[in-house]
ChimeraX commands (.cxc) that place a marker at each C-alpha (Angstrom):
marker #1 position 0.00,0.00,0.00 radius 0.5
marker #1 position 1.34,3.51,-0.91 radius 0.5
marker #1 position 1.88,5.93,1.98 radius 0.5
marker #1 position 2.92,9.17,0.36 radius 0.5
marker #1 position 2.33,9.86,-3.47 radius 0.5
marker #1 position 4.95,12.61,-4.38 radius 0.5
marker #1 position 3.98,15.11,-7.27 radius 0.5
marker #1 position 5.48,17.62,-9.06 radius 0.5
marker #1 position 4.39,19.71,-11.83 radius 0.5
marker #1 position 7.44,19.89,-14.82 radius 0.5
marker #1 position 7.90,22.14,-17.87 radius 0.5
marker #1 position 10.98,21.54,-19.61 radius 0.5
marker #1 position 12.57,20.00,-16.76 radius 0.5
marker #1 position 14.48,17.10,-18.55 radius 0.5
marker #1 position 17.93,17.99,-17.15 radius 0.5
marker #1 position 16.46,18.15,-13.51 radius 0.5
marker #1 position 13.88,15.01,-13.17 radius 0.5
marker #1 position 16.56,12.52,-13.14 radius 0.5
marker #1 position 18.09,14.25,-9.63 radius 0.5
marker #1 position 14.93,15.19,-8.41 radius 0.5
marker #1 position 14.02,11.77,-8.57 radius 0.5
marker #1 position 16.40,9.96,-7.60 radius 0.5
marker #1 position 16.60,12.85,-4.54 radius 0.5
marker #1 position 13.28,11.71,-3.61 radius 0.5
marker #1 position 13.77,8.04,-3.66 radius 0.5
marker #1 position 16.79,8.39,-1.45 radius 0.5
marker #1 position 14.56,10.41,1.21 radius 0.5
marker #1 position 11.51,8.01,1.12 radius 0.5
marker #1 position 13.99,5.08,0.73 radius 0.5
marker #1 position 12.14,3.33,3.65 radius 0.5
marker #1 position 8.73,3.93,3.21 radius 0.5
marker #1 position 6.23,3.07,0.45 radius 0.5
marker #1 position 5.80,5.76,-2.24 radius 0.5
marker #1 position 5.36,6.95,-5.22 radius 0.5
marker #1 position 6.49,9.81,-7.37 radius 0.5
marker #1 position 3.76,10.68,-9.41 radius 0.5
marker #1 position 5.66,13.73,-12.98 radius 0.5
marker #1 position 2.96,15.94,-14.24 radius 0.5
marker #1 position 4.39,17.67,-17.34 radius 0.5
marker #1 position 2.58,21.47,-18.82 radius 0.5
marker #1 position 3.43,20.10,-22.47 radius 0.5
marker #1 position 7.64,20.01,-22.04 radius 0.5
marker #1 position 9.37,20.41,-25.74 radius 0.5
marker #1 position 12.78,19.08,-24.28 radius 0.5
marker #1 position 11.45,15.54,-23.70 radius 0.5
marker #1 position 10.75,15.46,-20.11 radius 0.5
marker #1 position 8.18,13.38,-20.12 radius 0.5
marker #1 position 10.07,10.57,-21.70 radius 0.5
marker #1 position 12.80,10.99,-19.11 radius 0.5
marker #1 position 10.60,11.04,-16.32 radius 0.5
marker #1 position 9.19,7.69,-17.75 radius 0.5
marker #1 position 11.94,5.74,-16.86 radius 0.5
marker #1 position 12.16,7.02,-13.26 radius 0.5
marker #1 position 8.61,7.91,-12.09 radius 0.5
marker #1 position 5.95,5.74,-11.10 radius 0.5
marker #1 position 3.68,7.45,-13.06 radius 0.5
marker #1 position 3.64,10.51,-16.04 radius 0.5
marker #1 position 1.22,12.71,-16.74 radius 0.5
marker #1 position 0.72,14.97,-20.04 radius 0.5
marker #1 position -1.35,18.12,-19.86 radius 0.5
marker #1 position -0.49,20.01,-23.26 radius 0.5
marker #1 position -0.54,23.41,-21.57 radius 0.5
marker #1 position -0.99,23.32,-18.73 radius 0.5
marker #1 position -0.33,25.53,-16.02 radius 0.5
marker #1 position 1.67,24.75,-13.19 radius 0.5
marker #1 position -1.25,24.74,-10.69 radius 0.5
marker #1 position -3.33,22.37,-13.25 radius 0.5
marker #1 position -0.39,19.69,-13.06 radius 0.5
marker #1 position -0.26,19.88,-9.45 radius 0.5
marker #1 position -4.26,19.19,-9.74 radius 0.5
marker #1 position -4.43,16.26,-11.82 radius 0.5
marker #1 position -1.17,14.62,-10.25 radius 0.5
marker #1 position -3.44,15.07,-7.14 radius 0.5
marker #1 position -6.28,13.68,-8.32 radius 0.5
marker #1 position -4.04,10.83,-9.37 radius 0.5
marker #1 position -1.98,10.32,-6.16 radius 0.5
marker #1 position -3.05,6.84,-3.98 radius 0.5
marker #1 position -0.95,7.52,-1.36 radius 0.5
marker #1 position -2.66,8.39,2.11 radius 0.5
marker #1 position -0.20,11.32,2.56 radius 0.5
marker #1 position 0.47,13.92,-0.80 radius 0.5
marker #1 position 3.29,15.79,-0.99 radius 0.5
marker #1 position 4.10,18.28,-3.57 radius 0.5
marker #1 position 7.35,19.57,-5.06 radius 0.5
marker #1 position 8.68,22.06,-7.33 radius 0.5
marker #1 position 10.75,20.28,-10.12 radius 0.5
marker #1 position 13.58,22.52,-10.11 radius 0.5
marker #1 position 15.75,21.67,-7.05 radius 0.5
marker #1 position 14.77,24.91,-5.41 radius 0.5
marker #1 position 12.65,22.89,-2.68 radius 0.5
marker #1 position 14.98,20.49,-1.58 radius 0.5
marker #1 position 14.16,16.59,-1.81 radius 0.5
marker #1 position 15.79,15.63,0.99 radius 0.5
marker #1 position 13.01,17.46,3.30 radius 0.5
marker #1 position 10.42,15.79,1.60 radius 0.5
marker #1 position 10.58,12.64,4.59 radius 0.5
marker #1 position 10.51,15.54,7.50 radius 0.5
marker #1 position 7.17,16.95,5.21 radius 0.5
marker #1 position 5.74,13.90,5.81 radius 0.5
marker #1 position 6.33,12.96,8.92 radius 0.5
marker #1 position 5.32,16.53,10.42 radius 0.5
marker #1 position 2.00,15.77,10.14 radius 0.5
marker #1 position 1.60,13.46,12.43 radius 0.5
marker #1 position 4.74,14.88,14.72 radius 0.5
marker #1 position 2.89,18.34,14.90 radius 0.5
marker #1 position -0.57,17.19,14.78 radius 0.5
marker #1 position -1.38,18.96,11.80 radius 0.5
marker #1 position -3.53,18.67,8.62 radius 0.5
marker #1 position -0.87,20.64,6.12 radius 0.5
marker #1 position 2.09,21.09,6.72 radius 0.5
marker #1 position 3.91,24.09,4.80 radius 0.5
marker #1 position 7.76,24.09,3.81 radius 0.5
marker #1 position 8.83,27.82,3.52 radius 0.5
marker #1 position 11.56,29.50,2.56 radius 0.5
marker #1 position 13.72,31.64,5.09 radius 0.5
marker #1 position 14.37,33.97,2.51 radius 0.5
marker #1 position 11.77,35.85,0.12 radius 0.5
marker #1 position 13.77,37.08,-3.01 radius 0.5
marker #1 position 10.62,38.79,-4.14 radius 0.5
marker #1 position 9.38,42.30,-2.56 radius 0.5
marker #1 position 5.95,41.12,-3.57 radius 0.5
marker #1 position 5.93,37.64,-1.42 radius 0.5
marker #1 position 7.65,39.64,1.70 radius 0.5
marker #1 position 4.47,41.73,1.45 radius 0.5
marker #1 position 2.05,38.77,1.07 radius 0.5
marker #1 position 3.78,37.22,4.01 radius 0.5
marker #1 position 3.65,40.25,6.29 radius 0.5
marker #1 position -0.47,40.37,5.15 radius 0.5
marker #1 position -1.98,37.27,4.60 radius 0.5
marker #1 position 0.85,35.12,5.52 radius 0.5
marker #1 position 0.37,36.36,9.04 radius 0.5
marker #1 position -3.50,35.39,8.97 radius 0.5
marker #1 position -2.73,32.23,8.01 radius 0.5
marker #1 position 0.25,31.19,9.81 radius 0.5
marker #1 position 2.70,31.11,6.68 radius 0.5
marker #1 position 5.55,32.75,6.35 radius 0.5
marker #1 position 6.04,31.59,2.43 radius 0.5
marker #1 position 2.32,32.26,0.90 radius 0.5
marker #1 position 3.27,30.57,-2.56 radius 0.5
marker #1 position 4.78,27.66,-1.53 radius 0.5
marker #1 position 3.33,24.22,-3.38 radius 0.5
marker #1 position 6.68,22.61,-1.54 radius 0.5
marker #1 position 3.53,20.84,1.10 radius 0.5
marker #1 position 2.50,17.91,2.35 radius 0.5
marker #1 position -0.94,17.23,3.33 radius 0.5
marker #1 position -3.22,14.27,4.41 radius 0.5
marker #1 position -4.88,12.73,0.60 radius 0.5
marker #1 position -8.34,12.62,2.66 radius 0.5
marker #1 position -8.16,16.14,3.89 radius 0.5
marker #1 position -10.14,17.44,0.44 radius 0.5
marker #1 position -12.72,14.97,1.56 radius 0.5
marker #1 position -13.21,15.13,5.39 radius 0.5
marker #1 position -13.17,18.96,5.05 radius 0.5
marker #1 position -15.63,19.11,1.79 radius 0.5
marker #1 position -12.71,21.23,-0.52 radius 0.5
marker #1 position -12.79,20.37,-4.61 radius 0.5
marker #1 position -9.60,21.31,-6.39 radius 0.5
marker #1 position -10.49,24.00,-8.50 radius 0.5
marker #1 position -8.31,26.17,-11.13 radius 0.5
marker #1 position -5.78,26.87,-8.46 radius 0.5
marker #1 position -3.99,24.58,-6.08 radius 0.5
marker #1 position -1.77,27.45,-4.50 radius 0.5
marker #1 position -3.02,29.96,-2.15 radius 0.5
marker #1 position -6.68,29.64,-2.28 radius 0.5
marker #1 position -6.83,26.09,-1.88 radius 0.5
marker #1 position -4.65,26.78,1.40 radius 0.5
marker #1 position -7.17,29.36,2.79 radius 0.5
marker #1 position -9.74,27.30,1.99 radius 0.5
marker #1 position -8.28,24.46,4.39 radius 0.5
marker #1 position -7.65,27.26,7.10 radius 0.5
marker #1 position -11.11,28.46,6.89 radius 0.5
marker #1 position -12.95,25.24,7.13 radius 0.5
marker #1 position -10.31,24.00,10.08 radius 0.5
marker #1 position -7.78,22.59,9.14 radius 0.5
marker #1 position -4.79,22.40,11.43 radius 0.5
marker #1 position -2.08,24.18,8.42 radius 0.5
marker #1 position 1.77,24.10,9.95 radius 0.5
marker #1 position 5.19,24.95,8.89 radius 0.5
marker #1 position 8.44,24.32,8.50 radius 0.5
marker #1 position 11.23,26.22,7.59 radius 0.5
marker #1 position 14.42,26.12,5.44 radius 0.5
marker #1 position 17.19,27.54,3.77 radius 0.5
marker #1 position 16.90,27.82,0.05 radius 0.5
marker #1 position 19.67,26.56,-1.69 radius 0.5
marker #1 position 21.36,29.39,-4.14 radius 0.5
marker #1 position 20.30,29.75,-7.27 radius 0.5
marker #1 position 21.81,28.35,-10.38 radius 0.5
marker #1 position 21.47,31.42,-12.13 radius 0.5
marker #1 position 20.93,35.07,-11.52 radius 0.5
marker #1 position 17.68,36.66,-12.75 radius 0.5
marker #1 position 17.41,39.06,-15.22 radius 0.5
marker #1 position 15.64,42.27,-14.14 radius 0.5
marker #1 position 12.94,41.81,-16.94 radius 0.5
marker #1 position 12.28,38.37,-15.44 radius 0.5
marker #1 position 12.32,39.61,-11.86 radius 0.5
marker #1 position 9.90,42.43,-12.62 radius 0.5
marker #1 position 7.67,39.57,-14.40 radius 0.5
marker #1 position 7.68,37.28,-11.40 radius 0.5
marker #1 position 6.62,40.20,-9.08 radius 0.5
marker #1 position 4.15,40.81,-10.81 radius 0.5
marker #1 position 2.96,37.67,-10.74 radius 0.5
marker #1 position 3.41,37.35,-7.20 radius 0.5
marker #1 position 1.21,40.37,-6.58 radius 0.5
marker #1 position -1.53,39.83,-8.82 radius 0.5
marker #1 position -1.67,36.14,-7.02 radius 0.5
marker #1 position -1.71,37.83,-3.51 radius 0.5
marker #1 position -4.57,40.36,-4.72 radius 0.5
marker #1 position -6.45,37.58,-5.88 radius 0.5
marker #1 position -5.94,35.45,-2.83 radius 0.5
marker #1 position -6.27,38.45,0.03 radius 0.5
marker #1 position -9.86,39.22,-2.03 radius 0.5
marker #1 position -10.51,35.36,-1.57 radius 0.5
marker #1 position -9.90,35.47,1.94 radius 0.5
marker #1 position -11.66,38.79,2.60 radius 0.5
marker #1 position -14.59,37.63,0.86 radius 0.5
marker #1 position -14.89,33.94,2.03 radius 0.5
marker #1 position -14.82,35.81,5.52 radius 0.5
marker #1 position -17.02,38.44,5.03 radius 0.5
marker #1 position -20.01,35.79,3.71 radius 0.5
marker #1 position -19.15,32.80,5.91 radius 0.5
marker #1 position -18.09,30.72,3.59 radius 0.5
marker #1 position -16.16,27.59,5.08 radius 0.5
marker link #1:1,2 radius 0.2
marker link #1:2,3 radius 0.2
marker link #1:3,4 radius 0.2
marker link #1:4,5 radius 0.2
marker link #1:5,6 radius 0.2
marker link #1:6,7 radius 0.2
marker link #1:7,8 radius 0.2
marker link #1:8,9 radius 0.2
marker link #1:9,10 radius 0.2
marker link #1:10,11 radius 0.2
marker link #1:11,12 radius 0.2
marker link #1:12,13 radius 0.2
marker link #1:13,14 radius 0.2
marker link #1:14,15 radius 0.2
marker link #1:15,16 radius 0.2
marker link #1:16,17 radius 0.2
marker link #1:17,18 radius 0.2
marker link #1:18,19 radius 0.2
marker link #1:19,20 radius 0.2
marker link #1:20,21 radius 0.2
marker link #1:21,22 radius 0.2
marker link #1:22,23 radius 0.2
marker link #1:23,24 radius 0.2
marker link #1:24,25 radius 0.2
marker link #1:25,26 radius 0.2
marker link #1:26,27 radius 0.2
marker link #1:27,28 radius 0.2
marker link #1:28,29 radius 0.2
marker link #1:29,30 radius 0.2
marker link #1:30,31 radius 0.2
marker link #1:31,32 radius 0.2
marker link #1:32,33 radius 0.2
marker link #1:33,34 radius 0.2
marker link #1:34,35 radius 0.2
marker link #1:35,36 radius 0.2
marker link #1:37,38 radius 0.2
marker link #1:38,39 radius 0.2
marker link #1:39,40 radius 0.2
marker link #1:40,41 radius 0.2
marker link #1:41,42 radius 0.2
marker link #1:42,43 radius 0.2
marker link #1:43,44 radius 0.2
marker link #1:44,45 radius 0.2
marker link #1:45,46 radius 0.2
marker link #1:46,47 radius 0.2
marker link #1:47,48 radius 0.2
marker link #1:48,49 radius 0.2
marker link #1:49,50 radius 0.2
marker link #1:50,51 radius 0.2
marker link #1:51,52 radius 0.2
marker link #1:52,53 radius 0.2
marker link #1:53,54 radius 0.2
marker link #1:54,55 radius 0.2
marker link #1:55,56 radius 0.2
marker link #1:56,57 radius 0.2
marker link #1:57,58 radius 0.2
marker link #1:58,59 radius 0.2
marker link #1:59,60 radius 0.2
marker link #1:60,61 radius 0.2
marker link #1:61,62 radius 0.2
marker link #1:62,63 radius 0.2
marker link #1:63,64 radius 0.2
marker link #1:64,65 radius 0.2
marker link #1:65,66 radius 0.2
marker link #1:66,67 radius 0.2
marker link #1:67,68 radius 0.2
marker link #1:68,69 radius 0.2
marker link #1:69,70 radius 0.2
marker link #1:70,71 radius 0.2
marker link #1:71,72 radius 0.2
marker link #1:72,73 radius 0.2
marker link #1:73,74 radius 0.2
marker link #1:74,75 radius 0.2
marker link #1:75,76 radius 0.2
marker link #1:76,77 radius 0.2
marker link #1:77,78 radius 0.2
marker link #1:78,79 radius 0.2
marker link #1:79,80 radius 0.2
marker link #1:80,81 radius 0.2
marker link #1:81,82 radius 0.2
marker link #1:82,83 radius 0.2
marker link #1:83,84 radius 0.2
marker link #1:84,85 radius 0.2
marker link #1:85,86 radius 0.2
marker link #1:86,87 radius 0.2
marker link #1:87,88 radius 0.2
marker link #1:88,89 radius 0.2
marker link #1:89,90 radius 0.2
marker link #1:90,91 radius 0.2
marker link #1:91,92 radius 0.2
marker link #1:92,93 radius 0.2
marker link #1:93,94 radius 0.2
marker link #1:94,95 radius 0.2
marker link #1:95,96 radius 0.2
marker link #1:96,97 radius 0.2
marker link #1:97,98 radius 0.2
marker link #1:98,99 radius 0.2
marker link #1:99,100 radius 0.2
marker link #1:100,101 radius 0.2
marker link #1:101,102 radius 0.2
marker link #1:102,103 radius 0.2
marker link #1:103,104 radius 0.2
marker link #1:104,105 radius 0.2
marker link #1:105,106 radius 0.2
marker link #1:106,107 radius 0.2
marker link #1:107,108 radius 0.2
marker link #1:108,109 radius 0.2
marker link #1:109,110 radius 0.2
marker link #1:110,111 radius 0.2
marker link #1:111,112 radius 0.2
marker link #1:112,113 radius 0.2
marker link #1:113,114 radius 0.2
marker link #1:114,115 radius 0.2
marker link #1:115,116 radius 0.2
marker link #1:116,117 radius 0.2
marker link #1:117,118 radius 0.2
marker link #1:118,119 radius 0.2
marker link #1:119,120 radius 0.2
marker link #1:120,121 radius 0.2
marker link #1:121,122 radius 0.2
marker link #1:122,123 radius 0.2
marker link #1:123,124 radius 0.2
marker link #1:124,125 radius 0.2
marker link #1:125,126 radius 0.2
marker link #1:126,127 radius 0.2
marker link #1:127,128 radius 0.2
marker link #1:128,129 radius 0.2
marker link #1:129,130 radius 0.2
marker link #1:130,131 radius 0.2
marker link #1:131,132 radius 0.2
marker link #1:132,133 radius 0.2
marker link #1:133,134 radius 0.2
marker link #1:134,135 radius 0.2
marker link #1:135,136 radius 0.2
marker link #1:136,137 radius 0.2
marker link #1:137,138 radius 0.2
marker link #1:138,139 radius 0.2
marker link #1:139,140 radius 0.2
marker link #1:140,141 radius 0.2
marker link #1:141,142 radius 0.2
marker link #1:142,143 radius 0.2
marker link #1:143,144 radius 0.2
marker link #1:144,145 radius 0.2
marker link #1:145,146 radius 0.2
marker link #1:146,147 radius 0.2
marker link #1:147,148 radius 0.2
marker link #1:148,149 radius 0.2
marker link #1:149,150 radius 0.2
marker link #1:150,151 radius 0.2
marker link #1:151,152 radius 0.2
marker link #1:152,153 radius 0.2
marker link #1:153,154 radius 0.2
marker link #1:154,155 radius 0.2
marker link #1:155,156 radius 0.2
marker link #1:156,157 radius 0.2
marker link #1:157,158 radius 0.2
marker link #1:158,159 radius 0.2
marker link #1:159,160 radius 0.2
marker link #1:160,161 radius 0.2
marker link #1:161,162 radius 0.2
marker link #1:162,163 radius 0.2
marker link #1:163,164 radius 0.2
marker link #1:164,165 radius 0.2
marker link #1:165,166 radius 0.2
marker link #1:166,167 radius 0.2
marker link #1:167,168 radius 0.2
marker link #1:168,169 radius 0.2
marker link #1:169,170 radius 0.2
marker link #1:170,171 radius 0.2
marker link #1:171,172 radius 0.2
marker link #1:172,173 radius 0.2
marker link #1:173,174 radius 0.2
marker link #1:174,175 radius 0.2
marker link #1:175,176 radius 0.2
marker link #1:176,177 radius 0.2
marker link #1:177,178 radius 0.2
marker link #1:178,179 radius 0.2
marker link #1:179,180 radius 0.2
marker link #1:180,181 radius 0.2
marker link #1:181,182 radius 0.2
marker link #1:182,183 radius 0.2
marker link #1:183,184 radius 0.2
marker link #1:184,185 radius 0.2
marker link #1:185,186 radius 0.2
marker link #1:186,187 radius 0.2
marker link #1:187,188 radius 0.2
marker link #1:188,189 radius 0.2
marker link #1:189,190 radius 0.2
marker link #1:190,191 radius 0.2
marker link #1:191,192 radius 0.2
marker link #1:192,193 radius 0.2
marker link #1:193,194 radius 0.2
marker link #1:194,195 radius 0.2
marker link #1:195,196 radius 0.2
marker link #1:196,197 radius 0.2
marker link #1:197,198 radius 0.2
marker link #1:198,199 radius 0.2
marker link #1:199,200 radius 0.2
marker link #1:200,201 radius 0.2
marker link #1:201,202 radius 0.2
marker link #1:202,203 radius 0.2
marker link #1:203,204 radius 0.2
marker link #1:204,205 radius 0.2
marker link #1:205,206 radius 0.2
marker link #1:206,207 radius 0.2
marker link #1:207,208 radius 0.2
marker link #1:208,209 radius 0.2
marker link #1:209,210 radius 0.2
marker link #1:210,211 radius 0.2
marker link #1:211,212 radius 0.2
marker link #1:212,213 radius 0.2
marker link #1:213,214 radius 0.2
marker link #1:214,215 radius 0.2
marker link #1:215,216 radius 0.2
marker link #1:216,217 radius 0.2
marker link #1:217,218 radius 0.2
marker link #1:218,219 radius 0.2
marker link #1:219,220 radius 0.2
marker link #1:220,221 radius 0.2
marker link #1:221,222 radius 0.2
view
């Protein structure tokens, strides 16, 4: 029987699945698992890689990040999920502590966040909503959570799987934890057009998600 189903969403990832992978299976080298590759439509061939190391690969022509991490959900049989980026920023090694923080801390998510923010716009979504919901790293997907969770507590995965699905869990009870850890350097330095890009990003996702939260509050909604 599978106890944790590891997913992560890929998009022309072919040079990092093989380490990621083999990462993972060195972490969970004692338990039962399975690591589930959910590719966006890759044009470098990682989904044939990730064939020959993953228990399972998933296509989505297109697809967004968050609608990889949904359908490798959806697909997971393990009783515990976790979920990983594919680019060696979250590292694999933590992926065992993820998983075992849940029952350790008594807790229905547990959240792996970053001790540094590189991005103005996710300091300010941690100093906002972050605070209301006990997470210092809003954007993480690097979590592990409990497969039944989306059933006990009535959630559907939607469009997103980020934020909103994580205020969703706090609002209808869910016990959400964290842990922290250093984020390894990056491989390569951003350009400023691509920095400016992913702050934007950042902030239209924490506009979207604070108006979410506000709203879901302000009608009841659990």
């Amino acid at each position: 029987m599978v106890k944790v189903s590891v997913v992560t969403a890929t998009l022309n990832e072919a040079e990092n699945v093989p380490e990621l992978i083999m990462r993972l299976r060195a972490s969970l080298r004692s338990a039962e698992h399975e690591v589930i590759v959910s590719d966006g439509g890759s044009t470098d061939g990682t989904p044939e890689v990730a064939r020959r190391l993953a228990d399972r690969v998933i296509t989505i022509p297109r697809g967004s990040q968050s609608a990889c991490l949904l359908e490798g959900v959806r697909a997971a049989r393990g009783d515990i999920v976790v979920t990983i980026d594919a680019d060696l920023e979250n590292p694999p090694e933590l992926v065992r502590t993820l998983a075992a923080s849940l029952d350790l801390m008594r807790c229905d998510v547990v959240v792996a966040s970053r001790r540094r923010l590189p991005r103005p716009a996710e300091v300010l979504a941690s100093l906002t909503l972050g605070r209301l919901l006990g997470v210092s790293d809003l954007f993480s997907n690097f979590r592990a959570f409990r497969r039944g969770l989306l059933k006990d507590y009535g959630l559907r995965l939607g469009e997103t799987f980020g934020c909103e699905l994580l205020v969703a869990m706090k609002l209808r009870g869910a016990k959400v934890c964290e842990v922290t850890y250093e984020p390894p350097p990056r491989r390569a330095k951003p350009r400023v057009g691509g920095a400016l890009r992913a702050n934007a990003r950042a902030l239209l996702a924490w506009s979207k998600c604070m108006t979410y939260y506000l709203l879901a509050r302000a009608l009841g909604l659990r």
